[in-house]
Structures are given as structure tokens and as C-alpha cells.
Phi, psi and omega in degrees: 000136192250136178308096186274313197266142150281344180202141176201187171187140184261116170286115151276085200256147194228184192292291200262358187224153175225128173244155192215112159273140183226132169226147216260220344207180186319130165312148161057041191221165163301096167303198193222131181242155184221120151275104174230144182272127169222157255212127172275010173282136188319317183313306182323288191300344173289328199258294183307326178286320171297317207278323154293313134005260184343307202254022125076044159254120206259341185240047164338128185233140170212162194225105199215124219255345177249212194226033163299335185254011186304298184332300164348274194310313211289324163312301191277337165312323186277292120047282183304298199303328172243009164342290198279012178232048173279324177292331162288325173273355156299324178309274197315318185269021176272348188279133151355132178076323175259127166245169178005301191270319167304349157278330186277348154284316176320295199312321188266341160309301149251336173092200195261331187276099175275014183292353164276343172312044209330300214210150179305319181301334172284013177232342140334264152354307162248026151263002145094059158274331202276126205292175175230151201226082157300081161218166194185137192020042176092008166266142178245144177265139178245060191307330158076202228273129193249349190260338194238159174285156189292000164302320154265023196269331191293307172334310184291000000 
């Protein structure tokens, strides 16, 4: 196999982790490898992006035998997508629990105009939050949540 790159790095990404090598020298010389082991949590992957930065490699290969690097691509695609709504999701992640990806489900879900929204309790309401007083000849009924799937119900 003939040598193209003086520097590359290779991914192994797996469910909690991604190692990653990088080799280092001259075409057609003994390169040089740095192995480091990350963590598939964003703080990890940020540190991986500094750490090739750093070391000024341009080129990444990655391997991945599942479907583990979906979460990546699916992130900076959301990112791009709420760009333009940064003072609403700076508002939104100021609230206690909510962070990034969960303002940007708000954001797609009900959107910024809360002027159809008479009242809190009506946006309550129609994210199916507003509890129910179900009782009828001293039973009480549980209908649970009937208007939204339950994915936004955790963001709320």
C-alpha cells in the first residue's frame, strides 16, 4: 500500500467510546501514532475536535460497525437548523433542565410565536401537560397524555 498523507487519524467509534490514532511523518518513512481514548459525551468529542485541531490533521477516517456515529452528524445538522433562533434558544436554556437539544425541540415543535398561545395554561393544554380531574362516581380515570407523542412531553 502506498503512502498518500503525512498526517491522518483514524476513528473507532463504539456506543460509550471513540479511540482515535493519529499518525504522524514523512510519505513513505516510519510514521509516528498517538492513540487517545474519548468518551462519547459532547464535552469528549469537543476535546477530540481540539485535540486534532491542535495537531493541525485535516484528514479523518472513521469506523464504525453500528450506527453510534449517527448521534454526530444528527447534532451539527440540529445546530445549523436552530442557528437562526439563538436568542430564542439562549431564553429557552436559561430555564433550569433545559439544555441545547431540548430547546431546539421546543423550538421545533411549537416554534417562537407564542401569539397563538392565549395563556400558559393553553400551551400546557395543548402539549397534553394539564393534569385532569377524570372522576365520576367517586373513580377516578386516567386518560394519560392524549394529544402529543410522548418525545415532547420530556423537553416540557
Amino acid at each position: 500500500m502506498n503512502d498518500l498523507l503525512e498526517r491522518c487519524c483514524g476513528l473507532d467509534v463504539h456506543k460509550d467510546t471513540i479511540v482515535a490514532c493519529v499518525l504522524d511523518g514523512p510519505v513513505n518513512k516510519t510514521a509516528t501514532s498517538e492513540i487517545r481514548e474519548f468518551s462519547t459525551l459532547i464535552p469528549d468529542m469537543q476535546a477530540l475536535k481540539d485535540w486534532l485541531v491542535l495537531l493541525d490533521c485535516h484528514y479523518v477516517a472513521m469506523e464504525s460497525t453500528g450506527i453510534y456515529w449517527q448521534p454526530i452528524e444528527v447534532e451539527s445538522i440540529i445546530a445549523a437548523e436552530v442557528e437562526e433562533f439563538s436568542s430564542e434558544m439562549t431564553l429557552l436554556c436559561s430555564i433550569p433542565g433545559i439544555a441545547g437539544t431540548a430547546a431546539a425541540s421546543i423550538i421545533a415543535e411549537i416554534g417562537v410565536d407564542m401569539s397563538r398561545f392565549k395563556t400558559a395554561e393553553h400551551i400546557c393544554s395543548w402539549a397534553g401537560l394539564s393534569p385532569g380531574n377524570n372522576e365520576s362516581a367517586g373513580k377516578k380515570t386516567n386518560f394519560g397524555d392524549q394529544r402529543q407523542p410522548i418525545y415532547q412531553k420530556y423537553p416540557l
